[in-house]
Structure formats: structure tokens, C-alpha cells
C-alpha positions, 0 to 999 in steps of 0.5 A, spaced: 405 426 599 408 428 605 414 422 605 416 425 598 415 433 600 421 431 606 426 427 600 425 435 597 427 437 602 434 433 604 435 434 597 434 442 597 439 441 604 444 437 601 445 442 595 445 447 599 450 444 604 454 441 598 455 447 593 459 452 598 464 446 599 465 444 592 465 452 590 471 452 596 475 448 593 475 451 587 476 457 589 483 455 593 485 451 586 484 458 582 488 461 587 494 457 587 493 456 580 493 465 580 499 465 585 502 460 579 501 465 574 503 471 578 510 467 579 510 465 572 511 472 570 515 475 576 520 470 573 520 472 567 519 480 568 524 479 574 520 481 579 523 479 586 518 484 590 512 480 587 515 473 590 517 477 597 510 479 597 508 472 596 513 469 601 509 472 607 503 470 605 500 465 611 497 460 607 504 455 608 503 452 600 504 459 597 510 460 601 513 454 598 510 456 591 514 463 592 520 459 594 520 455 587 519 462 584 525 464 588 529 458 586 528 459 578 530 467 580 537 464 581 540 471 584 544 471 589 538 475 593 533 470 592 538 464 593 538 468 600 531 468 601 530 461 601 536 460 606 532 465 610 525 460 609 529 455 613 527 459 619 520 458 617 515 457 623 511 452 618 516 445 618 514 443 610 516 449 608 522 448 612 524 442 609 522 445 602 527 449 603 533 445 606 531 441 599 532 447 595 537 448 598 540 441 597 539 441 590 543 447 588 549 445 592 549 450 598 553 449 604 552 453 611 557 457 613 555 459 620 553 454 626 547 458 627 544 456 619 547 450 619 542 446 626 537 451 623 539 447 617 539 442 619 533 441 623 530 443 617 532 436 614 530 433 620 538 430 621 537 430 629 544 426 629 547 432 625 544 437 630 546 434 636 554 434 634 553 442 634 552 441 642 552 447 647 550 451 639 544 448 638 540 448 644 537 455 643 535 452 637 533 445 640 528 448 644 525 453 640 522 447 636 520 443 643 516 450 645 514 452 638 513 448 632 506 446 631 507 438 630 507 434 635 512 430 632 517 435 631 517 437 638 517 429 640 524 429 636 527 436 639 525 433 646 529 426 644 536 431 641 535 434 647 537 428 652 543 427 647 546 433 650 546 434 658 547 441 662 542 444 666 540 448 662 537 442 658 534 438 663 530 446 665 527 447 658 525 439 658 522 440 664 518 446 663 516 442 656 513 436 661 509 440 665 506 444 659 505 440 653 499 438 651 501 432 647 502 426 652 507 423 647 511 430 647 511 430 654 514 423 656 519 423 651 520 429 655 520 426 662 525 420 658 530 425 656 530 428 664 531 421 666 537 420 661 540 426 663 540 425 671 542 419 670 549 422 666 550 427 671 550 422 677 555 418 673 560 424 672 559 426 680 561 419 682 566 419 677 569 427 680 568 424 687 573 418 685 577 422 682 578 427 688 579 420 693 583 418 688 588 425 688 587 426 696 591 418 696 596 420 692 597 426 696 597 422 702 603 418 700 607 424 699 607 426 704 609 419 708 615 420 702 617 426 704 617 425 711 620 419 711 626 423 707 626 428 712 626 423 717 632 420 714 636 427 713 634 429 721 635 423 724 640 417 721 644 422 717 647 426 723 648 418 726 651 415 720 657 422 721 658 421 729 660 413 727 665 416 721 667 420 726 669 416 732 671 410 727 
């Protein structure tokens, strides 16, 4: 009796602990499908505010539902929102976006869009050809962006561009970042950029030895010539003359 009155209770618990989860997961379902129809019908109605709305909503998926309503808008005021989006803290709506923003053709106008653009597709190669332009951006996704991935990559991009600037911020990531991955890329890309700048002051220092000798040689022209105009000329007379 007493081993039945326990299985009673385990399937009392189970229920209980189960019934909360399942009602959970349909309560985020009927919200999306909610957000769905709200969307549905500011498109139909042309109700730009009600996407606004939605596109701050903390949940990322919302914000990527309401960029689709923008998209279906097709105003040039929705279009720009969506172009804002590529700014968004949360990297699948970022990408989302530069996704949209692919499909319907548009071009960046700015370097400052543009390497937020394409951060957003991840095209760090495209990114990095921005150079001295897209640090700023660079490193707000080293210290910011909730993926670890992410700001593996952008601690990569930022090896690609040496400056003292670069290697402080990668520094500053080293120390502080709690993924270990993050921070040995970040160590890497030090190392890569310590390396190029030692190159460009040998490469300097040889330059300048290299001036200082061509100097030096002349001077040794110039004082032979002097020497020619001072000494031999006056000679080479005084034979002309006596002949």
C-alpha cells in the first residue's frame, strides 16, 4: 500500500511540475501568433506606430516579426527603420536585418552603415577594408555583443588593423572577457599587431641609415668639388699663365 501511495505521489509531482511548462510554452506560441495578427492588421491599416511599438519589444523574435511587418509596409519610413535594426544589440536581428535589407536591393550610403552592415552579415573581410573607420564599431561588438562567437571574430578584425589604438582595446578584452576563447584570439591579434609594428620600425630605422648614407656621400661630392674650385682651379691659372 505504502509503495502504491508513493507512485501517487511522483505522478501528483510530475503533473504538477509538467502542467506549468506545457502551459508556458503555449503561452509564448499564442503570443507570437498574437504579435502575428497585430502585425497583420497594422499592415493592412497602415499602422506604422503599432510596428514601432513592437520593434522594442525585449523579446528578439518579436523585434524580427515587426521588422517583416516593416518590410511588408514598403515605406520609405519603414525601410529606414529596418536600417536602423542593423544596430540592434541582439545578432539574429541584426542579421535579419542586413537580410531584408539585401533582398529589396539596398545600398549603404555612409562608411558609418556600411561596417555596421556589414557586421551585421558577419563580412568581417569587408569590414576590416573600412580600416581606421570601423574600430569603433569593431570594438563595440568585442565589449558588447552577448555571443561569444561574435566578439571572437571582431577580436580576429581587429588584428587585421594595427594602431595602438587597436592593440589597447584587444588589451582591455584579454584581461576582462569571460570566454577563454575570446581572450586568446584577443592575445593572438596583440601578438599580430606587435609583430607588424616592430617590422614597420626596423623597416623606418633602415630607411633613415640608409638617407643618413646618401647624405654623407654628398657632402663628400660637395667637398671634393669645393676642393677642385679652391685649390686645383687657382693652379691649373697660374700654369696658363706662366706658360
Amino acid at each position: 500500500m505504502k509503495i502504491i501511495k508513493y507512485m501517487h505521489i511522483r505522478i501528483i509531482l510530475i503533473l504538477l511540475i509538467s502542467l506549468p511548462l506545457t502551459t508556458l510554452c503555449k503561452s509564448d506560441t499564442d503570443n507570437y501568433t498574437d504579435v502575428d495578427r497585430n502585425i497583420d492588421r497594422a499592415v493592412e491599416e497602415g499602422d506604422y506606430e503599432t510596428i514601432w511599438k513592437l520593434s522594442k519589444d525585449p523579446d528578439p523574435e518579436i523585434r524580427i516579426r515587426a521588422m517583416n511587418g516593416f518590410m511588408e509596409l514598403g515605406t520609405e519610413k519603414s525601410r529606414s527603420k529596418i536600417v536602423d535594426m542593423l544596430f540592434d544589440i541582439d545578432p539574429t536581428v541584426r542579421a535579419h536585418s542586413a537580410e531584408l535589407l539585401e533582398k529589396i536591393g539596398w545600398k549603404p550610403k555612409t562608411d558609418f552603415v556600411a561596417v555596421q552592415y556589414y557586421i551585421a552579415k558577419r563580412d568581417w573581410k569587408k569590414v576590416v577594408s573600412y580600416q581606421e573607420s570601423a574600430i569603433d564599431h569593431i570594438a563595440t561588438r568585442l565589449k558588447k555583443d552577448t555571443d561569444p562567437q561574435i566578439r571572437k571574430e571582431a577580436a580576429e578584425a581587429l588584428g587585421e588593423i594595427p594602431s595602438e589604438t587597436t592593440y589597447n582595446i584587444l588589451n582591455e578584452a584579454y584581461r576582462h572577457d569571460k570566454d577563454p576563447q575570446v581572450r586568446l584570439t584577443a592575445y593572438q591579434s596583440m601578438r599580430k599587431i606587435q609583430k607588424v609594428m616592430t617590422e614597420e620600425l626596423v623597416k623606418d630605422r633602415d630607411n633613415k641609415g640608409i638617407d643618413s648614407r646618401y647624405i654623407l656621400v654628398g657632402i663628400l661630392i660637395l667637398m671634393a668639388i669645393l676642393t677642385t674650385l679652391i685649390f686645383i682651379l687657382p693652379m691649373i691659372r697660374k700654369r696658363g699663365e706662366t706658360g
